[in-house]
N, C-alpha and C positions, 0 to 999 in steps of 0.2 A: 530654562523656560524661554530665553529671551531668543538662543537659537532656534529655536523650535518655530517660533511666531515667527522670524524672516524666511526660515525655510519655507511656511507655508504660502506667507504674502510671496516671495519669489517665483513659488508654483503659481501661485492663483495669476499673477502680474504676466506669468509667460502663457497661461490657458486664453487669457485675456486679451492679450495680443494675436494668439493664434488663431482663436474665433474670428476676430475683427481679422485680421489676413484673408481667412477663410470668406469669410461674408461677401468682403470685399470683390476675390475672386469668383467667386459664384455667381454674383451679379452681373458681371462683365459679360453681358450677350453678343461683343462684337461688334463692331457698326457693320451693315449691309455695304457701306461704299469705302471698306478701308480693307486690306492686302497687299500680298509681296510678291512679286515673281508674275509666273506669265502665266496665269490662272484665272478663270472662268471670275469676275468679281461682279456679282449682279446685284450692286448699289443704285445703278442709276440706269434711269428710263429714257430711250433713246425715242426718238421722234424727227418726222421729216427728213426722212432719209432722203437724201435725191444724189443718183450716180450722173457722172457725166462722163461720156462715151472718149474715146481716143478717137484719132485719125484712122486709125482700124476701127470702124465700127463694130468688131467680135471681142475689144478690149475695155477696159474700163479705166482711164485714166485719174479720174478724182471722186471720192466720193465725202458728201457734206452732210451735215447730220447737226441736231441740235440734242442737249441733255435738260434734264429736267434739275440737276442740280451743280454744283462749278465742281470743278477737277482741276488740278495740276498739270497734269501729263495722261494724256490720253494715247493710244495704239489700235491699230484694228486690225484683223487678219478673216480676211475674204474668202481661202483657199483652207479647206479644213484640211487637205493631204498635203499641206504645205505648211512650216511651222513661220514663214515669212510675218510679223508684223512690221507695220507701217508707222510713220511717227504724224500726228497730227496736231497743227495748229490752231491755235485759239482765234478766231477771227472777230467776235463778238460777245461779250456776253457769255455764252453759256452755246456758242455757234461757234461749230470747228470744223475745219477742213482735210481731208487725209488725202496727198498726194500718192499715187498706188503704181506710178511711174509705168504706167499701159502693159504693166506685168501679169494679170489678173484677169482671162477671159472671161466674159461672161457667162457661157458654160459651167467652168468652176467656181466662179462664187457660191456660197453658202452662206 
């Protein structure tokens, strides 16, 4: 009899665990600003774009932009027929800068 009662509490103890797993993952919606790799991640709201033009004025040398929340590491890519991203600095706050090295006609931006 006494096996019998830990076999079942053992079940019930692993059904138990497995729900709470379950729950656990089920509720995990993701955060909107968390990702891997070089994929579309549209966590955060950009604002105040401003480009500023190259010595070629057909090119786009820097472009500045503010987020509505902080990040880490930030990249932009200008040229949708180009897989080139840019690496940008945090200059203020939640205010970053992406040097785009007059690579980037205005033309092809996107």
């Amino acid at each position: 009899m006494g096996r019998l009662f830990r076999l079942q509490l053992l079940v019930l103890v692993f059904f138990a665990g497995f729900y709470a797993v379950y729950a656990l993952a089920a509720s995990d919606t993701n955060l909107p600003s968390a990702g891997e790799g070089r994929n579309t991640i549209s966590g955060w709201a950009v604002m105040n774009v401003q480009y500023r033009l190259a010595e070629d004025a057909a090119k786009i040398s820097v472009v500045e932009f503010d987020l509505d929340a902080p990040a880490s590491l930030v990249q932009i890519s200008l040229d949708s027929t180009n897989a080139s991203f840019f690496d940008c600095r945090n200059i203020r706050g939640m205010h970053w800068s992406c040097d785009v090295n007059s690579q980037i006609e205005i033309s092809n931006a996107k």
